[in-house]
Phi, psi and omega in degrees: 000130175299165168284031240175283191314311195274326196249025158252328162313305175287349155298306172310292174331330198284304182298343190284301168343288182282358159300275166314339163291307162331309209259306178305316203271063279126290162298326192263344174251011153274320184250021159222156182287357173072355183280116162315338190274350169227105176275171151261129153282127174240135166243139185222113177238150192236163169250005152351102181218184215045235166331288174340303217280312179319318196290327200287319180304307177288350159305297170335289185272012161278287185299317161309255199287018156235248206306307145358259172347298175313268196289348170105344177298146164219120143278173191211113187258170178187112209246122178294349191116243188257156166296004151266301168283043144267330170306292156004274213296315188276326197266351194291266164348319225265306190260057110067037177308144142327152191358064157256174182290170156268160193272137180326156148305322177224118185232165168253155193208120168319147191306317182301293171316282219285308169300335190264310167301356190249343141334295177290340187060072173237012189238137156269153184286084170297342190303324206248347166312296206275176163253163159306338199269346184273323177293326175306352177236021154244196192290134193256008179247347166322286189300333179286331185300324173238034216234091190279344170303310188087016179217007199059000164295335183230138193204125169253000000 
């Protein structure tokens, strides 16, 4: 891989990352009571391997074991493969397919896939999460690709 090649990759990476944590920590502070007497489980599928995935796994076993721990949350990660099964995989769950999974809490998901659970009205609206100054530090073509308003009121 060239150094240009790699070092647009670890851009992405970066962003796909602080993308799903915006979205984990989103999820976890629309849905959970913060009461240790009722932990929670969050599931999160990914299509993530190699490098990707072991950073994501370690993200992962960071936050279980702090703010997790504190507050009663366990995440439970998981990568379906290529970002086709994982699409498979989500819409399959989404439509209540024979022996599909039931669907994740977080899944990662292309602008089309996001658009079609959001059909279903299976995505929260992140958009009442960020501040502008939280938006402002991500890829600014990232947030349009998911942002179905075209004005930033509903942003997946």
């Amino acid at each position: 891989m060239s150094a240009g090649g790699r070092n647009e990759f670890m851009a992405h990476r970066k962003v796909v990352l602080c993308l799903l944590g915006a979205t984990l920590a989103a999820s976890l502070f629309s849905g959970c009571s913060g009461k240790k007497s009722d932990p929670v489980t969050v599931t999160v599928w990914t299509y993530y391997n190699g490098d990707q995935l072991d950073t994501f796994k370690d993200l992962t076993e960071k936050f279980n074991d702090t703010v997790g721990k504190k507050d009663g949350i366990t995440v439970e990660t998981k990568s379906l493969g290529t970002a086709e099964d994982l699409e498979q995989n989500v819409l399959a769950a989404a439509d209540g397919e024979v022996g599909a999974s039931e669907v994740p809490n977080i899944f990662s998901a292309y602008s089309d896939t996001a658009y079609t659970m959001d059909q279903k009205d299976m995505l929260v609206d992140l958009s009442g999460y960020l501040t502008d100054k939280e938006k402002s530090e991500y890829v600014e073509e990232y947030l349009k690709e998911g942002d179905f308003s075209d004005d930033g009121s509903k942003m997946f």
